[in-house]
Structure formats: C-alpha cells, structure tokens
C-alpha positions as CSV (number, residue, x, y, z in Angstrom):
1,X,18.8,-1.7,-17.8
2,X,15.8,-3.7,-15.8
3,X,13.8,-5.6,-18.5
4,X,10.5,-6.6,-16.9
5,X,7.8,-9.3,-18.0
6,X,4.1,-8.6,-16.3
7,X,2.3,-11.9,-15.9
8,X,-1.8,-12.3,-15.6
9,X,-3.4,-15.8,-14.8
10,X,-6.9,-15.1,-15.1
11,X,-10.2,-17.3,-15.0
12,X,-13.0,-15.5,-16.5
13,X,-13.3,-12.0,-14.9
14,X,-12.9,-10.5,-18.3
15,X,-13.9,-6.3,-17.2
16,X,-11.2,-6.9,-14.7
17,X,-8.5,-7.8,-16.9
18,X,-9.9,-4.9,-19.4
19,X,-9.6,-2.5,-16.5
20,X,-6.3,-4.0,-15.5
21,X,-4.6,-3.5,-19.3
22,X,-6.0,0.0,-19.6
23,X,-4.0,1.0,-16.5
24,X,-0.7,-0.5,-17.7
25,X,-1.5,1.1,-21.4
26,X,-1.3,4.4,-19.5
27,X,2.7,4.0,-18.1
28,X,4.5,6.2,-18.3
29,X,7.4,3.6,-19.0
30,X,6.5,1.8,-21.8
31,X,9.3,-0.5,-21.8
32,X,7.6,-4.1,-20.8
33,X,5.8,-6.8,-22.4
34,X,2.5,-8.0,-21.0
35,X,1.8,-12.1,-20.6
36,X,-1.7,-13.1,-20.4
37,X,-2.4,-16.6,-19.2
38,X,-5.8,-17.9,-19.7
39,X,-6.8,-20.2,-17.0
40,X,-9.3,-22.8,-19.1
41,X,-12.1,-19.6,-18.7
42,X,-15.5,-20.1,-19.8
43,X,-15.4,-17.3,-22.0
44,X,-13.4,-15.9,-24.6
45,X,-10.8,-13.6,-23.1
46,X,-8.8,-12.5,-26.1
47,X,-10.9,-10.2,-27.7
48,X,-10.5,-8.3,-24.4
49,X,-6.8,-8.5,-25.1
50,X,-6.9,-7.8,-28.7
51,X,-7.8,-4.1,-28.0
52,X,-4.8,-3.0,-26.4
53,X,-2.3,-4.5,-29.3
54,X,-1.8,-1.5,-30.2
55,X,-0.6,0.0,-26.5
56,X,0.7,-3.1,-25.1
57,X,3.5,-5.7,-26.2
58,X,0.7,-8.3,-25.5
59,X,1.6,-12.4,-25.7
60,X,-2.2,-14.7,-25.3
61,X,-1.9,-18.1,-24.0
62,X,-5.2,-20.1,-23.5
63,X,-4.6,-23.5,-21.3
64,X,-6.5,-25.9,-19.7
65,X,-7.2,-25.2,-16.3
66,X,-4.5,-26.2,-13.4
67,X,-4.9,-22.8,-10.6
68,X,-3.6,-19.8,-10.6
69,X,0.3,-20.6,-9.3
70,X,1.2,-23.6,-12.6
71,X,-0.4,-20.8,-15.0
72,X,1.7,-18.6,-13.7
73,X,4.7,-20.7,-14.5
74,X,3.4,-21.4,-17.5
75,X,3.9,-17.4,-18.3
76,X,7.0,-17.4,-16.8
77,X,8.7,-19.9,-19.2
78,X,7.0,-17.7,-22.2
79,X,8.6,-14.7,-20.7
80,X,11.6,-13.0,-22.2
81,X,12.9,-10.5,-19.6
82,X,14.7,-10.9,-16.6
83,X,12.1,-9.8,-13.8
84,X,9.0,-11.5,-13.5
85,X,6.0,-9.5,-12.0
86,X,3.4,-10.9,-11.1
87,X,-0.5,-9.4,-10.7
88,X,-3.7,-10.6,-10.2
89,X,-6.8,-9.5,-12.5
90,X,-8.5,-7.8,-9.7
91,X,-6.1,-5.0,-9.2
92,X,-5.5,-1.8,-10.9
93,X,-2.1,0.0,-11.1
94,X,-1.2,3.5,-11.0
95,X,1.0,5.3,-14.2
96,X,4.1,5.1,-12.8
97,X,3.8,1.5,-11.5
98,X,6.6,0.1,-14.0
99,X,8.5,3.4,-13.7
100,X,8.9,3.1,-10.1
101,X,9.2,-0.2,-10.0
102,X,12.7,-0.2,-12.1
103,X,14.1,2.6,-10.1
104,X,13.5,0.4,-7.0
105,X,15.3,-2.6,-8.4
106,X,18.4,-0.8,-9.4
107,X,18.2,1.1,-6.3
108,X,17.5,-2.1,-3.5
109,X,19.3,-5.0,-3.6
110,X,17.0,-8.2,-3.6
111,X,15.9,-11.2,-5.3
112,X,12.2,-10.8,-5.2
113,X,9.5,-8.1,-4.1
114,X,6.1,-6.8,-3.4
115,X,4.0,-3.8,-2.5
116,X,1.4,-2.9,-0.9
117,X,-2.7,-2.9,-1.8
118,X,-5.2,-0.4,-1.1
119,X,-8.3,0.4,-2.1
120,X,-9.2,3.1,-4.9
121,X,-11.5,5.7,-4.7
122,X,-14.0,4.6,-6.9
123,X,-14.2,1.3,-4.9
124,X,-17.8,0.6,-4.0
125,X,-18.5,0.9,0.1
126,X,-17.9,-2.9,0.5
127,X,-14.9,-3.2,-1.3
128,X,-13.7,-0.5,0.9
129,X,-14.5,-1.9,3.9
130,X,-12.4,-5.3,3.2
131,X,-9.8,-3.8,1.8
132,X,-9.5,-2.3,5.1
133,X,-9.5,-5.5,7.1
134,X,-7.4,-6.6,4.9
135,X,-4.8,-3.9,5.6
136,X,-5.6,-2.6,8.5
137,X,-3.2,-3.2,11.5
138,X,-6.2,-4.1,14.2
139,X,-6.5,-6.9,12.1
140,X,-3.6,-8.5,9.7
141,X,-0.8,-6.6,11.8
142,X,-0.7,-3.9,8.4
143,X,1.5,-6.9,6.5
144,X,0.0,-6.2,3.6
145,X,-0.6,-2.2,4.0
146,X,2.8,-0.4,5.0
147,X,6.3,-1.1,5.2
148,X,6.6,0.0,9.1
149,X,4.4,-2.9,9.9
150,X,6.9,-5.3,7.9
151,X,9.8,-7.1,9.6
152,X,10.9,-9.6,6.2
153,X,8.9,-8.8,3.4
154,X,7.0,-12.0,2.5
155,X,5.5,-10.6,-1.7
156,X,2.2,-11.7,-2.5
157,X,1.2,-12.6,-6.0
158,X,-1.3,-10.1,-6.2
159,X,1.7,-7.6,-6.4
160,X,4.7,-9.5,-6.8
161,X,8.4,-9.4,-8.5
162,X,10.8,-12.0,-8.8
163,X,14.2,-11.9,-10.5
164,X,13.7,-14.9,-13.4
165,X,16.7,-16.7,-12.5
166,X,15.4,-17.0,-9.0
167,X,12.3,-17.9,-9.9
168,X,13.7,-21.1,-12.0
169,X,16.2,-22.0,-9.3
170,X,13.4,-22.5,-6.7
171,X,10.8,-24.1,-9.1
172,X,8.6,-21.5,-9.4
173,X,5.2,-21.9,-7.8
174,X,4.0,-24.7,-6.3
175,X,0.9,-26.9,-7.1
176,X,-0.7,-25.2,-4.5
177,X,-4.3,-23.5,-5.5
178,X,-4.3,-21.4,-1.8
179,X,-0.9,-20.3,0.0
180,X,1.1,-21.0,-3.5
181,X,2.9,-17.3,-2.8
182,X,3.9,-17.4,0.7
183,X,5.5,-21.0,-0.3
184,X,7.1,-19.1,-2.7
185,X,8.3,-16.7,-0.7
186,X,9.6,-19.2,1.9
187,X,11.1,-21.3,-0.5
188,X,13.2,-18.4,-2.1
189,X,14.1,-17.7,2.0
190,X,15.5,-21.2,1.9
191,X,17.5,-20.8,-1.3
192,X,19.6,-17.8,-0.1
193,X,17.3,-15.5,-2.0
194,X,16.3,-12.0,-0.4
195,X,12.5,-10.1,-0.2
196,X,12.1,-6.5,-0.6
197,X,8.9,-4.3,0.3
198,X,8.7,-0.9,-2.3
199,X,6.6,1.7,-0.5
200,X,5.6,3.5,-3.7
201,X,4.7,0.6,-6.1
202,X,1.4,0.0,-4.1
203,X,-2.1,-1.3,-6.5
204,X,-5.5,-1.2,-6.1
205,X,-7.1,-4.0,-5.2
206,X,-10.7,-4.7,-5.9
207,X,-11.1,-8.5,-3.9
208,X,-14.2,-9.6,-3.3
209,X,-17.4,-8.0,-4.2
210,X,-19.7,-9.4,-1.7
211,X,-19.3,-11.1,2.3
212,X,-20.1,-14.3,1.1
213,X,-17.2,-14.6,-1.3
214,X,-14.4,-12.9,1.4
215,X,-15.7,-15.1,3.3
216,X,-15.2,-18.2,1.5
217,X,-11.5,-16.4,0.3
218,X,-10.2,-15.8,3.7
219,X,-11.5,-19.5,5.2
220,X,-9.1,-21.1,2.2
221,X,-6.4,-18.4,3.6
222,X,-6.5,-20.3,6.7
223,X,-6.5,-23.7,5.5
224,X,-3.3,-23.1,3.9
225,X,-1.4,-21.8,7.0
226,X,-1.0,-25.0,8.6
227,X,-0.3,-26.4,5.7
228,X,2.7,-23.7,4.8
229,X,3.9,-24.6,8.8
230,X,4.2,-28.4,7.7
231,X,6.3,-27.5,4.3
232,X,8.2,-24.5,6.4
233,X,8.6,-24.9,10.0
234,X,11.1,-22.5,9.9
235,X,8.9,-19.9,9.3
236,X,6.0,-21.2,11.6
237,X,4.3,-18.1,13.9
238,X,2.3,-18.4,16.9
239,X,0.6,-15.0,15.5
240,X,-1.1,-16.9,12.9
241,X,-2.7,-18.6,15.2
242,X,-4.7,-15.6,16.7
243,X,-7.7,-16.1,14.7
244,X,-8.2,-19.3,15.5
245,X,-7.9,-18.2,19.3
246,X,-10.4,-15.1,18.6
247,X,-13.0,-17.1,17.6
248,X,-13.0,-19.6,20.3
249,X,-12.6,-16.7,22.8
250,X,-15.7,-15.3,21.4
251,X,-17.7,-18.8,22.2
252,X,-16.4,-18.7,25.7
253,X,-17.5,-15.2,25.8
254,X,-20.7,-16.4,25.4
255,X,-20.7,-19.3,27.8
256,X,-19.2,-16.9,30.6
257,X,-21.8,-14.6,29.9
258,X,-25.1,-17.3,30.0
259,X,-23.5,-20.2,33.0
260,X,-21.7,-17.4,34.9
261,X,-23.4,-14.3,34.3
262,X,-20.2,-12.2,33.6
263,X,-19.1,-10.6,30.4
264,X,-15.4,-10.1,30.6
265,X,-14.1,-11.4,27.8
266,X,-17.0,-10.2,25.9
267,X,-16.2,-6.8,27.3
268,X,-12.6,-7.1,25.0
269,X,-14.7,-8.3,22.0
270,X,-17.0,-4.8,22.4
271,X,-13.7,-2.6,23.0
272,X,-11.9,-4.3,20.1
273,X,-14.9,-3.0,18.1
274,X,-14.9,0.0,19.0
275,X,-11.5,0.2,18.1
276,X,-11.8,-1.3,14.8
277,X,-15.0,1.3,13.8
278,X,-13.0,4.4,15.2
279,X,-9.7,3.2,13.6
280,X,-11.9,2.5,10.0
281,X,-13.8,6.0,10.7
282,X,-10.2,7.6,10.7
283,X,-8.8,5.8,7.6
284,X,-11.9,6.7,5.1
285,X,-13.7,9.5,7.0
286,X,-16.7,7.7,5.8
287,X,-19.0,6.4,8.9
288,X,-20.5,3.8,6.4
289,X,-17.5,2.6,5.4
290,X,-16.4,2.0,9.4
291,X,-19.9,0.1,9.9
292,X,-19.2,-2.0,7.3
293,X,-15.4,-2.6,8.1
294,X,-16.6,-4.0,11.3
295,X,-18.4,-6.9,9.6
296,X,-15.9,-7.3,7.2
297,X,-13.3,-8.0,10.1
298,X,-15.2,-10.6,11.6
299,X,-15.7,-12.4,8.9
300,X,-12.2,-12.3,8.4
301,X,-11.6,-13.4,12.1
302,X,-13.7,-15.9,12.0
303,X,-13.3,-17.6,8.9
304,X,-9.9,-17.5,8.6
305,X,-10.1,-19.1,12.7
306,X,-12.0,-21.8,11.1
307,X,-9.9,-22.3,8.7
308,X,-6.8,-22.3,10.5
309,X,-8.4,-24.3,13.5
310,X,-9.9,-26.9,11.0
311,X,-6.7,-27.5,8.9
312,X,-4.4,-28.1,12.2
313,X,-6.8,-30.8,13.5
314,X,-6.9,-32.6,10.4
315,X,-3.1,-32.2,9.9
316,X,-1.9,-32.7,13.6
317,X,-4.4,-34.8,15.6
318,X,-5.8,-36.8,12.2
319,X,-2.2,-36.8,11.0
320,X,-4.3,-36.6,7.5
321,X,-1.9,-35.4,3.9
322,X,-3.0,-32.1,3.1
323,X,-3.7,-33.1,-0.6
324,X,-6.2,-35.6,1.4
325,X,-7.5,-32.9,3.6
326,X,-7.8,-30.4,0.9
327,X,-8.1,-31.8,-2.4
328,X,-9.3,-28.9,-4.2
329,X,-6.1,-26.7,-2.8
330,X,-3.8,-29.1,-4.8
C-alpha cells in the first residue's frame, strides 16, 4: 500500500489555499495526510486550515520565512508517509487526484513524478490565456502540457511526487528561491533516481492574475536557467536558449526593417502570430482568449529572453557567483 504525504508552502494567498483544501476534502481516496507549511505570511493562515479538520488529516507549521524549496523540506521532515507530493497553493486538483495518483505508482516504476497543468473552466480570460503559453507547444515545446511532448520527465513542484527516501538521499531542495525544482529533478538524475510523467493526475493551475506579475514570474524563470547549466552541465540545452534568440531577432527585425527597408524576419514574427492566435483559437474556441494568448506569449518570450540573456552575461562574460548576481534567488 502507497502512503502519501501532500505538502503546501504557502505565503499569504490564504483563498487559494482554502480553494486548494476544499478540492483534496472532496477525494475520493481519503487515505493521505495534508502538511501545511506557512512561509512567515503576513496573515494568519490557520484559521483557513482549521476548517477542514474535520475532512483532512491536517498538520500546521508556521516558520519564519526562507522560500518556497527549505519550507518544503521543512514539511518533508514532518511527514510520515513514504511519498512526498508536492503542490503549490495556486492549483486546484480534481477528485480522483490521490486515487489516480496511487494506481500510477504501483503501476510505473520510478523514483519521482509530475503531471501536467491546465487551466479550469472557471479560470478568468487571462488566466487562460497564460496558462496557454505556458503549455502550449508554439511556445514551451508542450513540457509542461502533455506527455507526447516529453522525452525525460523533468516534475515541477507545482505538481510534483517524490519517493521520501529519494528525496533525503539527494538533500531535498536546494536554497534556491527560482529553479529549486528542476535542480531537483537533475540532482535525483545524478543519483540514479528515475522521473515519471502520469497523464491523468493533471491540476489546475491558476498562476498569475495579471501581465505584470507573469511577467515578472517568467523573467526569474530565466534567470535561473543559466544558473541550473552552471550546477548541471549535463543537462545544459541549446533550446533554452531560444528566447533569448527571439527577442534579439525581433530587435533586428526592426533594424532591417528602418536601415534596410525589408521585413523578413519580421515577416516570421507576424506568421509565428498568426500561428500562435489560430493554435489558441483551436484550444479554447474562445477568440478573446486567442487575443489575449498572443500577449501573454510575448511576454513570456521576451521576459524569460531577458532573463536568460541577462543571467549568461553576468555568469559567463562577468564570471559573477550567482548568489552575487541574484541575491534574492538564494
């Protein structure tokens, strides 16, 4: 028998982690306790808690705050069963989430795995819209969205199982604030361990609420790349790289067009839009939604390129620590 411990680190966001425990109150497997790590939040979290004692095998730790990956290992130590699943506050999980998630295990040999995220029907427009850049294959490849897009599985924390005895060999997370899961991932790659993708555990996940705040998400996503290339060179791609080259191909798009008076390359930048609002038409049949997705996957493009572009130079050409680059990531 598969005996599983579900592990929140939260900060704050307390109707996300009351929408969060009212979908794992409604499993139909029952059979799992629930650890709730309070980050050093601002506000009081466990009354929120406190109202599904009576549903949920519930354990409340409050702690000063240290990120999301060390409060996670702080839950992990607390935890009593021997798989470790790990969600963030922002997602929502269907009924059968635990259920299927113990079939898989006994089913699938591995050491660790993850699921997919997509984005509920209640969503808001927005929401929708980046959860489809964030999926779609026009714009991450579809890593995070389906299995036929996934070569080896790399889990995410948002939706994320490890076996416990892994978990300790490796060290658990790292004192990373950005990229601490793919480290994880990598460093469980190292150890021997093994990565599975489940098609049918998949949650919904809200993310951010607004452009400004993807925005500022998706930059930090690409300031931790290079920095997961330095700690894993194994694992380094040239692929994650291709925001970086987008956006600077979409400068020289613009000085072709006003020194040379041709728009080739921005030519591929309109056809790659098209593609991206007909492709986000199909998905949600909602024309609103495909608008929306296109701004949502530039901003990803771009600020992750930033990102990514910014963290190589200070890394590579100003040979700077990454703890000196990015001080608030560690």
């Amino acid at each position: 028998m598969q005996s599983i411990s579900i592990i929140i680190a939260i900060y704050n966001r307390k109707d996300e982690l009351f929408e969060l425990l009212n979908s794992l109150s409604h499993q139909t497997d029952k059979d799992f306790e629930v650890i709730i790590v309070d980050d050093g939040s601002l506000i009081n979290l466990r009354p929120t808690a406190e109202l599904f004692n009576e549903s949920l095998k519930i354990e409340f730790f409050r702690k000063e705050n240290s990120g999301p990956g060390l409060s996670r290992n702080y839950g992990a130590r607390r935890a009593k069963n021997d798989w470790l699943v790990f969600v963030d506050s922002d997602v929502i999980v269907e009924t059968d989430y635990i259920q299927n998630i113990k079939k898989n295990i006994s089913e699938i040999p591995c050491d660790a795995f993850g699921g997919a995220d997509k984005a509920h029907k209640g969503f808001n427009l927005m929401q929708k819209a980046i959860s489809y850049s964030m999926t779609s294959v026009f714009t991450t490849g579809g890593i995070r969205g389906s299995k036929k897009s996934v070569t080896k599985f790399q889990p995410r924390s948002f939706n994320m199982g490890v076996r416990k005895s892994a978990f300790e060999k490796v060290g658990g997370f790292s004192e990373m604030r950005i990229g601490e899961d793919p480290d994880l991932s990598m460093r469980l790659w190292e150890n021997g361990f093994t990565t599975a993708f489940f098609d049918d555990i998949g949650v919904y996940h809200k993310r951010r609420v607004d452009f400004g705040k993807f925005s500022k998400q998706v930059y930090q996503f690409g300031c931790a790349r290079p920095i997961l290339n330095q700690r894993h060179p194994k694992y380094t791609k040239i692929s994650f790289a291709f925001p970086s080259l987008f956006l600077l191909g979409y400068f020289l798009g613009f000085i072709e067009y006003f020194f040379f008076q041709k728009g080739l390359i921005l030519g591929f930048y309109g056809l790659y839009t098209f593609i991206v609002f007909f492709h986000a038409l199909y998905k949600t049949r909602n024309i609103s939604i495909a608008a929306m997705a296109i701004i949502s996957t530039y901003i990803q493009m771009f600020s992750y390129g930033y990102g990514f572009l910014k963290s190589w130079i200070l890394l590579n050409v100003f040979r700077q620590k990454p703890e000196d680059a990015f001080p608030k990531h560690f």
